[in-house]
mmCIF file of the N, C-alpha and C atoms, coordinates in Angstrom:
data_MODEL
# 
_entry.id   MODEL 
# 
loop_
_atom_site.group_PDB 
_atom_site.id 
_atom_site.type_symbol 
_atom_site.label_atom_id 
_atom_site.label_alt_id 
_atom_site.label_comp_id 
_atom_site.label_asym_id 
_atom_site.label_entity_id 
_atom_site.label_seq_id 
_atom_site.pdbx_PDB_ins_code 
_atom_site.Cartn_x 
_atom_site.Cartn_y 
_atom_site.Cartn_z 
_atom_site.occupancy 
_atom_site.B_iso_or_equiv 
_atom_site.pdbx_formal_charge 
_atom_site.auth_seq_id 
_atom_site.auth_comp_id 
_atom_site.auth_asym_id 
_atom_site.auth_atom_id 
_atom_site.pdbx_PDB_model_num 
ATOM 1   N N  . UNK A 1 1  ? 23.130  -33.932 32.638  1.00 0.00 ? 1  UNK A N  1 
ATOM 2   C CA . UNK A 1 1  ? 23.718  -32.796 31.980  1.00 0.00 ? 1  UNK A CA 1 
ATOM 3   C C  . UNK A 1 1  ? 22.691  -31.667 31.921  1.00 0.00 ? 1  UNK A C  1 
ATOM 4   N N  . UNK A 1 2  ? 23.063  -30.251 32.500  1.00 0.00 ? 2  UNK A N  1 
ATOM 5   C CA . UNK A 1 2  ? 22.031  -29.589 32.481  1.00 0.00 ? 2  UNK A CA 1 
ATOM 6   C C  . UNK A 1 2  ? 21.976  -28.988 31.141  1.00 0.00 ? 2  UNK A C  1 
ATOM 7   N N  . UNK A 1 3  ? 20.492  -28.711 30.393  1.00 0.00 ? 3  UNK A N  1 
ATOM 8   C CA . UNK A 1 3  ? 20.326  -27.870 29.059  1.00 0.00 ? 3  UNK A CA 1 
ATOM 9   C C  . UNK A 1 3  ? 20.531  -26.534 29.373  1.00 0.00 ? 3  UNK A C  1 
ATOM 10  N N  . UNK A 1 4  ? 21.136  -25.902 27.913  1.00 0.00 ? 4  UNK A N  1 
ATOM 11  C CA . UNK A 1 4  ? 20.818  -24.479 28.626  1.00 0.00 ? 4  UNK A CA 1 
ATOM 12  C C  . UNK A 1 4  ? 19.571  -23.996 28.542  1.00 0.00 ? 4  UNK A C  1 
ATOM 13  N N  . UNK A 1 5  ? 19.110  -23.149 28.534  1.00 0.00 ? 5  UNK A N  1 
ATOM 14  C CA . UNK A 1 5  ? 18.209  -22.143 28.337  1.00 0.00 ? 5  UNK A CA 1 
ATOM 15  C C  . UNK A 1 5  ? 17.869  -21.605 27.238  1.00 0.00 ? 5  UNK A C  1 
ATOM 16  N N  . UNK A 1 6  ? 16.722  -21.927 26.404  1.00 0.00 ? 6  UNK A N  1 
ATOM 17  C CA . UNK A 1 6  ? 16.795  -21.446 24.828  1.00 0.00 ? 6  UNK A CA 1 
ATOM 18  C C  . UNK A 1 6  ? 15.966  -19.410 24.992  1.00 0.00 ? 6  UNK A C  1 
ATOM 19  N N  . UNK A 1 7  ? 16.374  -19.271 23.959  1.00 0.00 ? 7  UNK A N  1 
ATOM 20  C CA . UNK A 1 7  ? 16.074  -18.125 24.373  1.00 0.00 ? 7  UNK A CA 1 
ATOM 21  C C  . UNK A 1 7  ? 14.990  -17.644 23.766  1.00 0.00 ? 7  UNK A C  1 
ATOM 22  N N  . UNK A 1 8  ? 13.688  -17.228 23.173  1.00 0.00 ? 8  UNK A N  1 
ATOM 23  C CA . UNK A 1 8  ? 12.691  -16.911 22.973  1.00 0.00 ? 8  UNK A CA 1 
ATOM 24  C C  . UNK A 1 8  ? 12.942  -16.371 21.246  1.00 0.00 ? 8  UNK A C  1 
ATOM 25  N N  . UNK A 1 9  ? 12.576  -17.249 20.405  1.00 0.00 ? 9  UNK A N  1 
ATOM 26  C CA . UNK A 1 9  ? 12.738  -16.675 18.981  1.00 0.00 ? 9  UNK A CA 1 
ATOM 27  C C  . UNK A 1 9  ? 11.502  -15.555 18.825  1.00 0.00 ? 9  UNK A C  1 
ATOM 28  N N  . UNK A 1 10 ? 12.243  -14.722 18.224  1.00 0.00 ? 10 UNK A N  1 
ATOM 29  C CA . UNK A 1 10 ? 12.235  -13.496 17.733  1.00 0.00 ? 10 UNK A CA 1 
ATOM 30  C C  . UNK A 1 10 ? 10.706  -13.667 16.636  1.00 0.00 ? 10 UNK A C  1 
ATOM 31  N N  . UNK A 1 11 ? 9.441   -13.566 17.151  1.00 0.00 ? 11 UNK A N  1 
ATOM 32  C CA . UNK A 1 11 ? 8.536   -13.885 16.605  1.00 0.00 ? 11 UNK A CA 1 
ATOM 33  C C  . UNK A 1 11 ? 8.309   -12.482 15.187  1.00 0.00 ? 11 UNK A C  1 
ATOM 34  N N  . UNK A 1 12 ? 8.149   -12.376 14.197  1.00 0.00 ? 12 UNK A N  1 
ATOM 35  C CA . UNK A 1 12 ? 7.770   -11.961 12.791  1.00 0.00 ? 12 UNK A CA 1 
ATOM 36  C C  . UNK A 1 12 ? 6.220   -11.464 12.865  1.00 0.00 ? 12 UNK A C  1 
ATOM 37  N N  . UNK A 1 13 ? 6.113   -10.378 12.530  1.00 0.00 ? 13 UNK A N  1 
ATOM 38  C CA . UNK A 1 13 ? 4.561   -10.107 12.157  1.00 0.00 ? 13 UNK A CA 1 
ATOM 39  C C  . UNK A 1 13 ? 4.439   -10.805 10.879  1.00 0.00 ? 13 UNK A C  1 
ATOM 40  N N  . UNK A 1 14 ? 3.186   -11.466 10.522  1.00 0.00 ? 14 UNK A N  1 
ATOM 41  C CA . UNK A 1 14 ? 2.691   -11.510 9.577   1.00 0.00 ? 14 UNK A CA 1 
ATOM 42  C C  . UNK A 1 14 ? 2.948   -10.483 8.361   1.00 0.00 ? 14 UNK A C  1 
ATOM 43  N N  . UNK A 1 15 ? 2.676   -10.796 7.127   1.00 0.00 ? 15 UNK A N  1 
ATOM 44  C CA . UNK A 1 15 ? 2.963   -10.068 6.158   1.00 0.00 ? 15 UNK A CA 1 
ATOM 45  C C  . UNK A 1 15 ? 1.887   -8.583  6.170   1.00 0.00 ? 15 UNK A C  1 
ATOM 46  N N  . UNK A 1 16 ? 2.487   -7.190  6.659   1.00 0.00 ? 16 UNK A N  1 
ATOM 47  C CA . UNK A 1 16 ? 1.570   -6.801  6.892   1.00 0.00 ? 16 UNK A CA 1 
ATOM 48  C C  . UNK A 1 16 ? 1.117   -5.844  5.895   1.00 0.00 ? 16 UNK A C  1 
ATOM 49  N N  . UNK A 1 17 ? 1.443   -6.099  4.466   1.00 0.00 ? 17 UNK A N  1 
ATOM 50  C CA . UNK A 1 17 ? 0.950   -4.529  3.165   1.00 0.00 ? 17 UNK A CA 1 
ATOM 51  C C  . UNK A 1 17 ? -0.359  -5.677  2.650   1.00 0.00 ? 17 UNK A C  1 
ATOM 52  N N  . UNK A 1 18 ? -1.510  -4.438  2.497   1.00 0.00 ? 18 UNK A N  1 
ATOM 53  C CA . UNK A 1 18 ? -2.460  -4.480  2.714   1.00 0.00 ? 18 UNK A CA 1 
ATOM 54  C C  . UNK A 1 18 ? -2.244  -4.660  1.030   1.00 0.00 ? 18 UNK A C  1 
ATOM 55  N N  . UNK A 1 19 ? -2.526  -5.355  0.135   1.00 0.00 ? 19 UNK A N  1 
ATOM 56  C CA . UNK A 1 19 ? -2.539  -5.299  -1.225  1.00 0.00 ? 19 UNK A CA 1 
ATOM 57  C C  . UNK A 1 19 ? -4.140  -5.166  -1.727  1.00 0.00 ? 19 UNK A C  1 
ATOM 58  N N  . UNK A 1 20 ? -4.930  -3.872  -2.401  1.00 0.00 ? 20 UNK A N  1 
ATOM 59  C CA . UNK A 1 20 ? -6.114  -3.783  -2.913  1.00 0.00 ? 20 UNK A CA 1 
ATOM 60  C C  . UNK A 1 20 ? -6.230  -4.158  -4.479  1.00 0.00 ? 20 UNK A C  1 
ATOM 61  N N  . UNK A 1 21 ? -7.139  -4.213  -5.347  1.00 0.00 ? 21 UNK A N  1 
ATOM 62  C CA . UNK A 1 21 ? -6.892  -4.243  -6.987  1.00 0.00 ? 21 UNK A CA 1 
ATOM 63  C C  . UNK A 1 21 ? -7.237  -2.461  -7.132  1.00 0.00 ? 21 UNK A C  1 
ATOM 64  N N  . UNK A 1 22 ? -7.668  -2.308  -8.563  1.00 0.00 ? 22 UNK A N  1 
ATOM 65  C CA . UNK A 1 22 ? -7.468  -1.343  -8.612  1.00 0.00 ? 22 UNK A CA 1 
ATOM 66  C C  . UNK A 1 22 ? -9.343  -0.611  -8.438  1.00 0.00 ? 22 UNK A C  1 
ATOM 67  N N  . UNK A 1 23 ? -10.284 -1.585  -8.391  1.00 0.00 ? 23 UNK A N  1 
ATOM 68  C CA . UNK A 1 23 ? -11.452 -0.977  -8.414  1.00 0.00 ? 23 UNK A CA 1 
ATOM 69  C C  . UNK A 1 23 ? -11.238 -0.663  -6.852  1.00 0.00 ? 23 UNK A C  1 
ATOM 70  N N  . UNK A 1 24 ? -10.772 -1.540  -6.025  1.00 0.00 ? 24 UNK A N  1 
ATOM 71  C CA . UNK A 1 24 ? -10.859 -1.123  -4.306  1.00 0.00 ? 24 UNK A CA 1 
ATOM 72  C C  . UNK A 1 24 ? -10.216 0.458   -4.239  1.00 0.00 ? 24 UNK A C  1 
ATOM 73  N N  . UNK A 1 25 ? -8.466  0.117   -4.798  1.00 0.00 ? 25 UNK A N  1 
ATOM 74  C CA . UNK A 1 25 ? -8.363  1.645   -4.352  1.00 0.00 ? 25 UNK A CA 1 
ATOM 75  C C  . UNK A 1 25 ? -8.748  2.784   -4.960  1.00 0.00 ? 25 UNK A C  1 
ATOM 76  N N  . UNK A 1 26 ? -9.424  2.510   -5.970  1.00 0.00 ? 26 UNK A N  1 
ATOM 77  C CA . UNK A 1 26 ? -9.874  3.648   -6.846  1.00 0.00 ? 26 UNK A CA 1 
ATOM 78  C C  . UNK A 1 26 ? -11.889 3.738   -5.077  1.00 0.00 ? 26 UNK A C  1 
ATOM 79  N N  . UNK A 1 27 ? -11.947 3.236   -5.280  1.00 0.00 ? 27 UNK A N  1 
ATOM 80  C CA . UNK A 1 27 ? -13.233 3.557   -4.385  1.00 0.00 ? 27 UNK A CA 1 
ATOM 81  C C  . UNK A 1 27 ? -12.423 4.000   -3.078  1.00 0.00 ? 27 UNK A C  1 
ATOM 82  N N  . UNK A 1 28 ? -11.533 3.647   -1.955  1.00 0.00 ? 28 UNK A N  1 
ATOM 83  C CA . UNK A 1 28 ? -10.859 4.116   -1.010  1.00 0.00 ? 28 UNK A CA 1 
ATOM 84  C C  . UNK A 1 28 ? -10.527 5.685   -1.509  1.00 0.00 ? 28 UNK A C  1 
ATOM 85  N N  . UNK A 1 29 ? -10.058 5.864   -2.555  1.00 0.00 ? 29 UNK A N  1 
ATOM 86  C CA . UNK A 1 29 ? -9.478  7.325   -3.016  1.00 0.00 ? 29 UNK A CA 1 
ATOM 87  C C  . UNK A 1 29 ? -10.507 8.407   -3.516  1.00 0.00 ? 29 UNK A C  1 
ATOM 88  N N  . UNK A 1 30 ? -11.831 8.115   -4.232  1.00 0.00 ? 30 UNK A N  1 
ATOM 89  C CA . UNK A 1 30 ? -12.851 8.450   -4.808  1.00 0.00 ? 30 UNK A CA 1 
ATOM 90  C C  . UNK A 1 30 ? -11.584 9.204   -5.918  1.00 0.00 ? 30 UNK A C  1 
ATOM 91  N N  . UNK A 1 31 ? -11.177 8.186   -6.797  1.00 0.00 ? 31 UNK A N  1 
ATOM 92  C CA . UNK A 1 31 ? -10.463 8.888   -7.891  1.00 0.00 ? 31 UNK A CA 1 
ATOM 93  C C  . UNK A 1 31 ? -11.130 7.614   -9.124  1.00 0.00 ? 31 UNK A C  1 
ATOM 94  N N  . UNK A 1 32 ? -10.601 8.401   -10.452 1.00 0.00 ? 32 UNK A N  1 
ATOM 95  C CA . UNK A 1 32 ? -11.617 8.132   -11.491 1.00 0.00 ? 32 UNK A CA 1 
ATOM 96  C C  . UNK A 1 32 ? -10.189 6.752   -11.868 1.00 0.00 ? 32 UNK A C  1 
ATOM 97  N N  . UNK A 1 33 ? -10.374 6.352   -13.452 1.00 0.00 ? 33 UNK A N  1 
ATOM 98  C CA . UNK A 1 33 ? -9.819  4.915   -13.140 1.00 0.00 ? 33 UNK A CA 1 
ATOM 99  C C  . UNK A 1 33 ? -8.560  6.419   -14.485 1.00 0.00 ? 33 UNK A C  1 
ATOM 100 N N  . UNK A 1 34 ? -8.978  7.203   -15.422 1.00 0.00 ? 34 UNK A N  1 
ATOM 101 C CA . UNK A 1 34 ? -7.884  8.369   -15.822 1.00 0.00 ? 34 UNK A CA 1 
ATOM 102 C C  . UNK A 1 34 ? -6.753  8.610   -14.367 1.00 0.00 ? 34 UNK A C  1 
ATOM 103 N N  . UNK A 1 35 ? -7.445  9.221   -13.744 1.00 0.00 ? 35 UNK A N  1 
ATOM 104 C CA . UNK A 1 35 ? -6.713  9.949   -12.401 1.00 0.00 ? 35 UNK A CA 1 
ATOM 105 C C  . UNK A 1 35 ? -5.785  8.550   -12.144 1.00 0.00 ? 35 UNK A C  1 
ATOM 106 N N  . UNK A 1 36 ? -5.991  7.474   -11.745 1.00 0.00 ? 36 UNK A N  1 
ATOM 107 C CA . UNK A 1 36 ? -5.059  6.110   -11.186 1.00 0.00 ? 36 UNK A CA 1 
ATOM 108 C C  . UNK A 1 36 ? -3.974  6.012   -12.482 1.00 0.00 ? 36 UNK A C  1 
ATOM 109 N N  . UNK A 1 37 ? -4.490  6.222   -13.802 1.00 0.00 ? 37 UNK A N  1 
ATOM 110 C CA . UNK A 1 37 ? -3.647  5.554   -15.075 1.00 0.00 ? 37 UNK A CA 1 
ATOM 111 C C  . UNK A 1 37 ? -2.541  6.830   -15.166 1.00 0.00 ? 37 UNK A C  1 
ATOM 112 N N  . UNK A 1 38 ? -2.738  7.529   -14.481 1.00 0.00 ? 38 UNK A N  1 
ATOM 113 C CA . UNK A 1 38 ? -1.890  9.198   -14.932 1.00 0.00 ? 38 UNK A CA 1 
ATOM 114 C C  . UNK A 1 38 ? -1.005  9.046   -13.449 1.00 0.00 ? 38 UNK A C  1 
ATOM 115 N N  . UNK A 1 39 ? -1.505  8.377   -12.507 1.00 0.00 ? 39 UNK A N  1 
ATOM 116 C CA . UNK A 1 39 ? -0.300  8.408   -10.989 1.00 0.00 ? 39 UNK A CA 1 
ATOM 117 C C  . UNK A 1 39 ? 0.578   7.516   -11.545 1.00 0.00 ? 39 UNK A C  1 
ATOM 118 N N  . UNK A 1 40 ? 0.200   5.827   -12.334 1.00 0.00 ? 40 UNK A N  1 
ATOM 119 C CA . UNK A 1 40 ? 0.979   5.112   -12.717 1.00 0.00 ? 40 UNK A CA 1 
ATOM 120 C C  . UNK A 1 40 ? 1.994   6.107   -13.570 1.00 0.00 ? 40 UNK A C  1 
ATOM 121 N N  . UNK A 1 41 ? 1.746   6.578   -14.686 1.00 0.00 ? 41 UNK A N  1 
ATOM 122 C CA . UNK A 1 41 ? 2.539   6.712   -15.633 1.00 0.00 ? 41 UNK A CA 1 
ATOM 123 C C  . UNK A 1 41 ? 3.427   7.926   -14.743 1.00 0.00 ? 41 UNK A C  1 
ATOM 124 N N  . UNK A 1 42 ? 3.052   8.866   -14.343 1.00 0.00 ? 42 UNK A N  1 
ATOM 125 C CA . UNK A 1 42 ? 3.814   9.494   -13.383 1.00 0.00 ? 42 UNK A CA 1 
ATOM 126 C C  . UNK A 1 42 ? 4.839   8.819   -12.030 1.00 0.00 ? 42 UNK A C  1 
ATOM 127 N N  . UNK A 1 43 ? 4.596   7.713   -12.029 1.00 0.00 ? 43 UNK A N  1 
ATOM 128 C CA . UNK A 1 43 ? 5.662   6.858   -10.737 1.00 0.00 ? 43 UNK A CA 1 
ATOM 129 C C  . UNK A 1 43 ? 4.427   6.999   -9.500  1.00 0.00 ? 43 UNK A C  1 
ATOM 130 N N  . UNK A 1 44 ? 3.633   7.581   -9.237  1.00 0.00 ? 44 UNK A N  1 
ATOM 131 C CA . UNK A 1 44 ? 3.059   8.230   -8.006  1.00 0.00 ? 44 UNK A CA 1 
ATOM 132 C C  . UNK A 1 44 ? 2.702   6.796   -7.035  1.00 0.00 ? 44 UNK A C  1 
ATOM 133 N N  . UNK A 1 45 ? 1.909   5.916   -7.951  1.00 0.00 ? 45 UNK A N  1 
ATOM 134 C CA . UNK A 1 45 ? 1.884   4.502   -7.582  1.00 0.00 ? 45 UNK A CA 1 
ATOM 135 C C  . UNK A 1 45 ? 2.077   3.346   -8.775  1.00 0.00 ? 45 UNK A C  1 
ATOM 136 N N  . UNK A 1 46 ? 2.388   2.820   -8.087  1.00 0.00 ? 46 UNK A N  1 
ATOM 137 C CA . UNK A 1 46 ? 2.691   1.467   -8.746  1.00 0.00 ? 46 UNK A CA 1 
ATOM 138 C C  . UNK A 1 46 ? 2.596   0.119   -8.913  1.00 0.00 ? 46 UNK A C  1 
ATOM 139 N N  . UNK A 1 47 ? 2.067   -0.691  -9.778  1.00 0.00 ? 47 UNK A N  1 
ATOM 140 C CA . UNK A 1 47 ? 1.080   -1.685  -9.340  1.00 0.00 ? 47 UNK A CA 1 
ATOM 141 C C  . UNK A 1 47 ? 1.810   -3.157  -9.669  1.00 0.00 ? 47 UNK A C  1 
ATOM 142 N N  . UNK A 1 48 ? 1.614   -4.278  -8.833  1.00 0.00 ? 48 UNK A N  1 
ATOM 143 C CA . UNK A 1 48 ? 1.987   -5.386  -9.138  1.00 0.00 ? 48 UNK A CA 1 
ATOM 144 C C  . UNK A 1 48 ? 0.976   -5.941  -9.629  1.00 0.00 ? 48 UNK A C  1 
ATOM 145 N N  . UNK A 1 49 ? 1.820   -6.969  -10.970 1.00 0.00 ? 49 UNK A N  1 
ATOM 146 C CA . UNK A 1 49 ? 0.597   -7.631  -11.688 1.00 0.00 ? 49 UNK A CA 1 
ATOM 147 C C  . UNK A 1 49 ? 0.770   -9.149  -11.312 1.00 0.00 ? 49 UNK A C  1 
ATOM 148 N N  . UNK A 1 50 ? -0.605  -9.393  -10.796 1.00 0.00 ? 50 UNK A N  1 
ATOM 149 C CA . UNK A 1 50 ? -0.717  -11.490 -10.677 1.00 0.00 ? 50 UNK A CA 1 
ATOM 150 C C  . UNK A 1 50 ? -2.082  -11.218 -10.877 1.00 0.00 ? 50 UNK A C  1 
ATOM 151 N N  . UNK A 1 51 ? -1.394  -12.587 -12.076 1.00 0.00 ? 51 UNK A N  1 
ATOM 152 C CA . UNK A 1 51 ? -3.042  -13.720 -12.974 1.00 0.00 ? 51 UNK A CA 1 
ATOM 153 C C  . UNK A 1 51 ? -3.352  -12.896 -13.544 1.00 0.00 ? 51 UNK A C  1 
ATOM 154 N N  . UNK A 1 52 ? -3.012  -11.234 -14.365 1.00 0.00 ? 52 UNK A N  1 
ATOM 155 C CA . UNK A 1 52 ? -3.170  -10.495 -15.130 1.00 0.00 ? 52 UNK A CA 1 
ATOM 156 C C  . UNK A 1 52 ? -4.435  -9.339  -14.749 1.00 0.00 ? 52 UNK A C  1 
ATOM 157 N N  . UNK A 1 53 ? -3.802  -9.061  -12.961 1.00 0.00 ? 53 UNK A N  1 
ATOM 158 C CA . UNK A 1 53 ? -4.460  -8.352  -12.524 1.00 0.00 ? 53 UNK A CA 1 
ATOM 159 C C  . UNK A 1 53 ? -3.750  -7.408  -11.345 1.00 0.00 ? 53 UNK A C  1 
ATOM 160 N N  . UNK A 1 54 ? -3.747  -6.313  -11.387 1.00 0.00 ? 54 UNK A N  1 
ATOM 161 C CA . UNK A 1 54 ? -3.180  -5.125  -10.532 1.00 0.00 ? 54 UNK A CA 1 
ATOM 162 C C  . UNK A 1 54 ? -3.745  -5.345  -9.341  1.00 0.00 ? 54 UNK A C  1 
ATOM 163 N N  . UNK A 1 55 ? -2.364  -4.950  -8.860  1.00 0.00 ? 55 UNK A N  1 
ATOM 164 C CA . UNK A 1 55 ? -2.821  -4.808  -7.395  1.00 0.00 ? 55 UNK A CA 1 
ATOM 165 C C  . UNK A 1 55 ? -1.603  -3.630  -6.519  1.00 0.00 ? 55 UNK A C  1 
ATOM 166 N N  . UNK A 1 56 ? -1.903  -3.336  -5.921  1.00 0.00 ? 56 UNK A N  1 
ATOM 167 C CA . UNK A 1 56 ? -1.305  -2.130  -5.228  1.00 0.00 ? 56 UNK A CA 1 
ATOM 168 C C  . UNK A 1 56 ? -1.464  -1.946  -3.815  1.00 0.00 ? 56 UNK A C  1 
ATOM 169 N N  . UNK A 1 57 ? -0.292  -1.428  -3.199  1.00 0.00 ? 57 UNK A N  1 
ATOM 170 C CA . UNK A 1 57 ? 0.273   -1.390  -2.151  1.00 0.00 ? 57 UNK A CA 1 
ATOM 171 C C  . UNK A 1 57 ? -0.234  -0.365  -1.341  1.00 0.00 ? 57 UNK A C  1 
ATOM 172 N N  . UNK A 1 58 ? -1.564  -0.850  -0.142  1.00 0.00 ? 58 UNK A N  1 
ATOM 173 C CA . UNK A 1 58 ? -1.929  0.167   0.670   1.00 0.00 ? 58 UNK A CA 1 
ATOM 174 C C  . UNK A 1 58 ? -0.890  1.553   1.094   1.00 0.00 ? 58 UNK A C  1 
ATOM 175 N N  . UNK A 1 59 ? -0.374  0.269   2.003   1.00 0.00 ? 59 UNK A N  1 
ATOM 176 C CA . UNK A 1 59 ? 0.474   1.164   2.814   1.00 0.00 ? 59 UNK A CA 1 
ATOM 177 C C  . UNK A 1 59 ? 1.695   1.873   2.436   1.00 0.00 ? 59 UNK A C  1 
ATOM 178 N N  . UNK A 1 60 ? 2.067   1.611   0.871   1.00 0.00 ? 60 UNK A N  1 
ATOM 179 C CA . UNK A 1 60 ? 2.434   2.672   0.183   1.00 0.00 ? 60 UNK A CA 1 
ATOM 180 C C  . UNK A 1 60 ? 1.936   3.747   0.006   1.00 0.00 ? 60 UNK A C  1 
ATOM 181 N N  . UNK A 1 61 ? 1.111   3.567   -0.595  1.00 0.00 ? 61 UNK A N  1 
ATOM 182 C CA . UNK A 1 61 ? 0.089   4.741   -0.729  1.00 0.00 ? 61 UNK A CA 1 
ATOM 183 C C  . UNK A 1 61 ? -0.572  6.018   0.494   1.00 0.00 ? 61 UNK A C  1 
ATOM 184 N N  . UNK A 1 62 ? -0.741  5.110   1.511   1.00 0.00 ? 62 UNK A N  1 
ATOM 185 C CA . UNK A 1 62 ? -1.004  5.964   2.242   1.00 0.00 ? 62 UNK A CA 1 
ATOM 186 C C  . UNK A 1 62 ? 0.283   6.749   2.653   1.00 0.00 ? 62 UNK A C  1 
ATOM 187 N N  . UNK A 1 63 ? 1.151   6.144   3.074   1.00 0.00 ? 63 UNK A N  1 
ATOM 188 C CA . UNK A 1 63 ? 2.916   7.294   3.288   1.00 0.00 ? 63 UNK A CA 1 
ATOM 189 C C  . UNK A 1 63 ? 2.751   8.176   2.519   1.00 0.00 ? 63 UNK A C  1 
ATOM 190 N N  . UNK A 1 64 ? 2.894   7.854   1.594   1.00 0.00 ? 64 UNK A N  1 
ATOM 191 C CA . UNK A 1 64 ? 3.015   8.801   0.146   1.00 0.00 ? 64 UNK A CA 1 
ATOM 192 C C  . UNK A 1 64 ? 1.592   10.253  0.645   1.00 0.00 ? 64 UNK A C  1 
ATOM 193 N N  . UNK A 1 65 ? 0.717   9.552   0.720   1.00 0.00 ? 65 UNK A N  1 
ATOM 194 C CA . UNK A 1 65 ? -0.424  10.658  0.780   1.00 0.00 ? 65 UNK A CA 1 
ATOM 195 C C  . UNK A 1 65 ? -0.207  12.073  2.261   1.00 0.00 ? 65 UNK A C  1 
ATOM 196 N N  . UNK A 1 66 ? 0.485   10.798  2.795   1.00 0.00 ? 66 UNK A N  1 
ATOM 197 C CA . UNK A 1 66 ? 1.032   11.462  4.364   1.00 0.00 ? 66 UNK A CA 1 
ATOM 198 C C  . UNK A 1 66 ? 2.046   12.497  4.005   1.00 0.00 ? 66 UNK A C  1 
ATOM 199 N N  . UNK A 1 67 ? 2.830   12.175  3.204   1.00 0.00 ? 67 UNK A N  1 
ATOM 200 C CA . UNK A 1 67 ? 3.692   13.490  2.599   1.00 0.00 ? 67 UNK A CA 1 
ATOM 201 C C  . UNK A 1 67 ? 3.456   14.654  2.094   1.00 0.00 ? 67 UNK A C  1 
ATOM 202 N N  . UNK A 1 68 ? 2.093   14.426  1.363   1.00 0.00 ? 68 UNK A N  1 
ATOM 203 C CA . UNK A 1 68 ? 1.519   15.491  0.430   1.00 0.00 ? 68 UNK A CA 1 
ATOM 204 C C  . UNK A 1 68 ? 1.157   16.853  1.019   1.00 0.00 ? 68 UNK A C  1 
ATOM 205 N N  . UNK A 1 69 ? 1.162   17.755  1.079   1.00 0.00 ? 69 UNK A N  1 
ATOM 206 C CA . UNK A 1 69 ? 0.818   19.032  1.867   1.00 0.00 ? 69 UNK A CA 1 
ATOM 207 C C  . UNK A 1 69 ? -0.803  19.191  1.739   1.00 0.00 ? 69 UNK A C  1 
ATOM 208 N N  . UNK A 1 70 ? -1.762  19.140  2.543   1.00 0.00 ? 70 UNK A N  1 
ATOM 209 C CA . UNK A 1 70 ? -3.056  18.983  2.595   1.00 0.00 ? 70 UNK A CA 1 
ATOM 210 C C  . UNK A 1 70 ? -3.768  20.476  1.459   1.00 0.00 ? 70 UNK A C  1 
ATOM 211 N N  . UNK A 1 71 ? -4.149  20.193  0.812   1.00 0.00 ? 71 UNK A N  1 
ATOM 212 C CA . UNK A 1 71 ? -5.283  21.305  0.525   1.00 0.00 ? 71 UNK A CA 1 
ATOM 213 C C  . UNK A 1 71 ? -5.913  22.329  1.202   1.00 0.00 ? 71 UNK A C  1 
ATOM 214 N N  . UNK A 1 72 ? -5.973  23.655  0.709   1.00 0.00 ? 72 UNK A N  1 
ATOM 215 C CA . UNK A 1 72 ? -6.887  24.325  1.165   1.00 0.00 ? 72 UNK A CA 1 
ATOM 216 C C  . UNK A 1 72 ? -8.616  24.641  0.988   1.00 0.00 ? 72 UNK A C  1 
ATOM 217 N N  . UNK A 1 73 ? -9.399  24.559  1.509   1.00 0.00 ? 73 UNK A N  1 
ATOM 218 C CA . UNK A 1 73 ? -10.794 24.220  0.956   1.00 0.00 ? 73 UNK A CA 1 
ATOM 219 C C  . UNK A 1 73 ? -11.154 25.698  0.554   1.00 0.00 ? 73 UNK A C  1 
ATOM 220 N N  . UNK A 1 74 ? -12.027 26.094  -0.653  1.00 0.00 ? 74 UNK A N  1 
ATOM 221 C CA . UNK A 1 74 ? -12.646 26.966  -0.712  1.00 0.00 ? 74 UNK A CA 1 
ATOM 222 C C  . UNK A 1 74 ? -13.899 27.640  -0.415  1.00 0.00 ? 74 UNK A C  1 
ATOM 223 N N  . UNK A 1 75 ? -13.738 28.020  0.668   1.00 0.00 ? 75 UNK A N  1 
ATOM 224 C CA . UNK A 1 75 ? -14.678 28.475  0.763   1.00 0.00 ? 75 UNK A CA 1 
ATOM 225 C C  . UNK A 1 75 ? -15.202 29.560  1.295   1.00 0.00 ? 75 UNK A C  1 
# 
């Protein structure tokens, strides 16, 4: 009896959001740990808590930053 032919499952990336705590992305951002507690309370980011510790969503964050209209420097 011939088999058929299976067809190649549909391989999954790995889980790919980069999850930091909050001292990492506060050093990635050079923002103070005020500046992070004022994005929370504003929605800007938002943090998941495990074992009674924050953690937050790179690659949220960066979209989000990708949206923002860049600054002008003074100078």
């Amino acid at each position: 009896m011939p088999t058929k032919k299976q067809l190649p499952v549909p391989v999954q990336r790995p889980f790919q959001t980069r999850w930091v705590d909050a001292y990492e992305l506060r050093q990635i951002l050079k923002i103070s740990r005020t500046t992070l507690f004022n994005w929370e309370k504003k929605k800007i980011v938002t943090a998941v808590v495990l074992g009674g510790k924050k953690y937050y969503d790179l690659s949220a964050i960066e979209k989000f930053m990708e949206t923002q209209p860049k600054k002008k420097s003074k100078r």
